[in-house]
N, C-alpha and C positions, 0 to 999 in steps of 0.2 A: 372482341373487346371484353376484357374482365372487368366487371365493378359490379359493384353491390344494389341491391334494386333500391335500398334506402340509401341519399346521400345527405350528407349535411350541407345546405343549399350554398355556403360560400364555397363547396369543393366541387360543384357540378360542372365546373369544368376544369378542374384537374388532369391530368394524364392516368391511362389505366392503372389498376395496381400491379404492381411487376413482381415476376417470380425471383425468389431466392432463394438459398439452404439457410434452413434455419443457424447454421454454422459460423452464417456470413454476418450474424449478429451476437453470438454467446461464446465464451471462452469458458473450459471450466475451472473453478477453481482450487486448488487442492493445498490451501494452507495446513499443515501439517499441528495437530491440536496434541491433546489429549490419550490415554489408552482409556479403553472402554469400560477400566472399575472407575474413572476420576472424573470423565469426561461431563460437561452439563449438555442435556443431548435435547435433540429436537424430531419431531417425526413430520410428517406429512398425513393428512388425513385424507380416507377417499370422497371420492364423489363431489370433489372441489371443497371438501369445508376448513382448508388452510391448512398452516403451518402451526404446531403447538409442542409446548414442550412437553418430554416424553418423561413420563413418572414410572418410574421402575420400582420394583419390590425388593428385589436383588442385583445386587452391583453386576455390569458387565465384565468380561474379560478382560484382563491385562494385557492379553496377546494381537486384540483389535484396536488397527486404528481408528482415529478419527482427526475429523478434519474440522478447522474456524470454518464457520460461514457470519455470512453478514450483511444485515438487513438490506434489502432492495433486491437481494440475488435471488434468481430464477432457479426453482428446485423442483424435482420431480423425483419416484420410487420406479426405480428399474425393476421393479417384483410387480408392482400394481398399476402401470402403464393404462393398463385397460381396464383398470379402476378409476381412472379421473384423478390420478394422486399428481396432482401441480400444485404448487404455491409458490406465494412470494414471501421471503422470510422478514417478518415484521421488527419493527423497530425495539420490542422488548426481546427479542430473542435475537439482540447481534451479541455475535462472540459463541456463540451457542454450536453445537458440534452434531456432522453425520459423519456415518460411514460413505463407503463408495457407492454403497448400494442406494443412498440417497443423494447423488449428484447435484453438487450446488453450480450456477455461473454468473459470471457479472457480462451483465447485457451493455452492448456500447451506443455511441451517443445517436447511431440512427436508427435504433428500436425501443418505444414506450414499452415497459416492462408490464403493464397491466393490460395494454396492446398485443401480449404475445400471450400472457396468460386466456386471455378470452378467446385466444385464434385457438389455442391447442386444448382446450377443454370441453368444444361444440364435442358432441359424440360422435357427426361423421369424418372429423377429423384423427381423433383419438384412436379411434376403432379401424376405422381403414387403413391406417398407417401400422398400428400399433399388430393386426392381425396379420398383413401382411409383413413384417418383419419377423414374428416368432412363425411365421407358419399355423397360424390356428392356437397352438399349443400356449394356453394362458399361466403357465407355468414359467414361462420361460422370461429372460431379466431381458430389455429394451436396453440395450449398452449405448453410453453416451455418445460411439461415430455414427451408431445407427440414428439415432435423433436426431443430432445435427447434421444427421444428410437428408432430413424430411423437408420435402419445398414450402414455402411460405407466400404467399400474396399477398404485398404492402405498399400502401399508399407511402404519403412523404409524413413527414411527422406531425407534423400540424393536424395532419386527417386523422393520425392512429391517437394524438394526444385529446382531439375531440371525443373522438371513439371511447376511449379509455376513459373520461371525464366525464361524461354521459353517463354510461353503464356505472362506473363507479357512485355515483349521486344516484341511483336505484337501485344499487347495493346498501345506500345509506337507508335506503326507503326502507325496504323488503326488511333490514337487521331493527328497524324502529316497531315495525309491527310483530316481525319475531321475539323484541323483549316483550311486547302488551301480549301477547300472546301466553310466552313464559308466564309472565305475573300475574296473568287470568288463572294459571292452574296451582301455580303459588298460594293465592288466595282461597282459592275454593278447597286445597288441602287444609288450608291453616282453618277454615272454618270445620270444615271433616272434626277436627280436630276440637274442637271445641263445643260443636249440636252433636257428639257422639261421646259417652262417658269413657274415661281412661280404663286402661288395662287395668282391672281390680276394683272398678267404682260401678256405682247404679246409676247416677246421677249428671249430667254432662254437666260442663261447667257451664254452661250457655242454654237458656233456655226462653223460648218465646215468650212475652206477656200474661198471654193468658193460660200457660200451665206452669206460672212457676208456683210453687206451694203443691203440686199435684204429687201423687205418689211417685215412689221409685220406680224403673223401668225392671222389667222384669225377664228372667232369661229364659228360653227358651232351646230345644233344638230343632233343625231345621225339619227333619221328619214332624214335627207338632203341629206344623202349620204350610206345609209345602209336601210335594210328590217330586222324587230324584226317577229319570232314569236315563237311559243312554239310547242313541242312534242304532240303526242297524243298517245290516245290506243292503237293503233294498232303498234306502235312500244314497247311498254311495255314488251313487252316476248323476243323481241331481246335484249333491253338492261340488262334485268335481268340472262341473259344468258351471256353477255359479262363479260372482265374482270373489266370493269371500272364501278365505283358505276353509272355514270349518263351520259354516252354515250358508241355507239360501234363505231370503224371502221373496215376500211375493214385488218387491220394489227394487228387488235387487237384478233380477235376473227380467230375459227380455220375455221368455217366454216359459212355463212350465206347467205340465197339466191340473196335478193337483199338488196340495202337501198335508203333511199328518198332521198336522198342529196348526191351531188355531186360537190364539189365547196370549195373557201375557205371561211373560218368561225367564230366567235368566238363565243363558247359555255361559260354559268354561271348558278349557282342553282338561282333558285326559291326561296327557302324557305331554313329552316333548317340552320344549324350550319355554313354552308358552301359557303351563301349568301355573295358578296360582294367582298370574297377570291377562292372560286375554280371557275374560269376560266381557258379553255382553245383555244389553237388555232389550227384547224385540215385546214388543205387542203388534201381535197381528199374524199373519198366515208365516211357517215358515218348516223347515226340515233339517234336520245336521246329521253331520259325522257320525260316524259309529264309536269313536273314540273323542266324542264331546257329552259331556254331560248337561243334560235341562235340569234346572229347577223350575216347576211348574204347578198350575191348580192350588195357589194359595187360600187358604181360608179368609175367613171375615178379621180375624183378629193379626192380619199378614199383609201388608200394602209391599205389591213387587219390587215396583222402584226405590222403596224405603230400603227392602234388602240389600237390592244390587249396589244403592249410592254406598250401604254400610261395609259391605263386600271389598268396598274401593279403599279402603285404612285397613281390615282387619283381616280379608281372605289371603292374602299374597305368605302373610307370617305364619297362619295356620295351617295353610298349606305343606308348607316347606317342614313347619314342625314333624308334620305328621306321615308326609309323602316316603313313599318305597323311595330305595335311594338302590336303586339298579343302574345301568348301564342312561337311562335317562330317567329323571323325574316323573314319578306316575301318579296316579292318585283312583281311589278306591273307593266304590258308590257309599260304602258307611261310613267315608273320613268326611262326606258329604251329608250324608242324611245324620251322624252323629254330632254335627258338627256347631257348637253353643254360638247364641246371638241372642244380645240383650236389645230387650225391646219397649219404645212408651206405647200406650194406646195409641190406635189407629188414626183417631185424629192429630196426635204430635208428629206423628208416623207421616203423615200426609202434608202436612207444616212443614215439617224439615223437608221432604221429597220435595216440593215447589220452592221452597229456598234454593236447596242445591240443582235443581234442574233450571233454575233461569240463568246460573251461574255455567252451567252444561252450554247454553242455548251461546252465550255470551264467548264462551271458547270455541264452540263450531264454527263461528260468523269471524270470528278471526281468522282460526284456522284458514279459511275457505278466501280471509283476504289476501292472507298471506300465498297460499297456493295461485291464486289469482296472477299476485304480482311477480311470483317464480315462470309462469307462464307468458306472463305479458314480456317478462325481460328475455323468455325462450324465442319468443316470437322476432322480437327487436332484433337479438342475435343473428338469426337467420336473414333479416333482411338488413343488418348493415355489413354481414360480410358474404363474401362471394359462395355460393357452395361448393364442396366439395368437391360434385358430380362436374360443376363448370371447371373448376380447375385441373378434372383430369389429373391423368397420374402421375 
């Protein structure tokens, strides 16, 4: 007997759900559109997050077609199969144009379209099918007989439109916390922006109570009141063993003997994709990469957090300004110890820091509801449809 361990209690006694080919419900369709300089195109993104349209720099070729699609139709990317690349094409983008290589179909009247989407997005679905077709080899394009010859387990409609109406309404959920989430980091830039002085000024435009009338903020560089240096080998095995790509601490990891550092901090990559943007800030025991840079042992007239929050508007531009431009992005201990920040006394320094850190505290708690509910609806999934492993192959 196939069915799902969660049933919605008017279908608990239903008929199993029965095997099909996915085939026996999608046609595809190949309205004949546009060449690819004219065409208004649309992509697929990975890892399920839809259908959007696709903004080019430069026009595509005259020599590719493309094809109408139109809203409600079931689309997927024969390149990134085994990327999660499904969607449903949304009501702002009918009329809107793929190639072949993004395969569009109109589903008929005994498959809910949001029903199929949530069947073929589970990862043991995706991945078992999708590997076994290319062979291993992730390179290789999922052609549309191969799809529609992958089996399906479906109840009758009624169950898959339940199915679909449910998930869908904690998609409505999860996308409401995803905006509070967005407009939590929103805010807390726009203030960045405002407790921190513009390119060229002493002065923010914003300033608390009781320092405004107080002098100008004054600049410094980071050697005046901080110690730069870098990782070594010998912490290498610890942090390749942590969970973080380019430090451990002592909260992160389950177990480790000792670490070099003890103190507050702010850690940024070296080199790589990650130059200028992954910084962080630890207080408390911790070790890194050899190709991540600490700033550490700040003086009296240096509050760390005040740095790192300042770091978050001003490091990413200076960076870039300044960075080697080799084969990747790199950055050099004196573009670091050289590197100017304007600063008020310590106690504004510590004002602003617990302003912006309760607004920190307020996006983690999202963050973390958000992830919650991505979980809670992963969980769901699993138990209102059949697994994989029961379905056999």
């Amino acid at each position: 007997m196939l069915v799902p361990k969660l049933r919605f209690p008017e279908f608990n006694n239903e008929n199993d759900w029965k095997k099909r080919d996915i085939g026996d419900f999608l046609k595809e369709s190949r309205i004949k559109g546009n060449k690819g300089d004219t065409a208004k195109k649309l992509t697929v993104k990975l890892w399920g997050q839809g259908v959007f349209e696709k903004k080019e720099r430069l026009k595509g070729s005259e020599n590719t077609q493309y094809f109408r699609r139109k809203s409600g139709q079931f689309i997927y990317s024969k390149l990134d199969f085994l990327n999660q690349a499904f969607g449903i094409v949304p009501n702002n983008l009918d009329g809107y144009e793929s190639t072949v290589d993004l395969p569009c179909f109109d589903v008929n009247e005994n498959m809910n379209v949001r029903f199929l989407l949530e069947y073929v997005q589970r990862t043991g679905f995706y991945k078992k099918y999708g590997e076994m077709a290319d062979g291993g080899r992730r390179a290789k394009r999922i052609q549309v007989d191969t799809f529609l010859g992958f089996p399906i387990y479906t109840p009758n409609l009624k169950e898959q439109q339940k199915i679909a109406s449910f998930l869908s309404s904690l998609d409505g959920l999860i996308n409401g916390e995803e905006i509070k989430f967005e407009a939590l980091k929103a805010h807390k830039k726009g203030l960045i922006r405002k407790l921190f002085p513009a390119e060229g000024k002493t002065v923010p435009e914003w300033r608390f109570p009781e320092f405004r009338g107080c002098r100008e903020w004054d600049v410094y560089l980071i050697k005046d009141f901080a110690k730069v240096t870098t990782g070594n080998k010998d912490t290498q095995n610890k942090v390749d063993n942590g969970k973080h790509p380019f430090f451990v601490r002592s909260q992160a990891v389950e177990r480790i003997d000792s670490y070099t550092f003890d103190c507050e901090a702010i850690l940024t990559s070296g080199d790589g994709v990650g130059v200028g943007k992954n910084f962080h800030y630890i207080d408390g025991k911790f070790d890194f990469h050899q190709r991540v840079y600490c700033i550490y042992d700040f003086s009296k007239s240096a509050f760390g957090m005040f740095v790192f929050q300042y770091f978050s508007e001003h490091f990413n531009n200076r960076v870039m300004k300044l960075s080697a431009k080799n084969s990747v992005d790199s950055v050099r201990k004196s573009m670091i110890t050289e590197m100017p920040i304007i600063m008020p006394n310590i106690a504004e320094q510590h004002k602003i820091s617990e302003c912006l850190s309760s607004i920190d505290d307020l996006i983690t708690a999202q963050a973390e509801k958000v992830r919650t509910l991505k979980l809670h609806k992963k969980g769901l999934i699993q138990e209102l449809f059949p697994s994989v492993e029961e379905e056999g192959e």
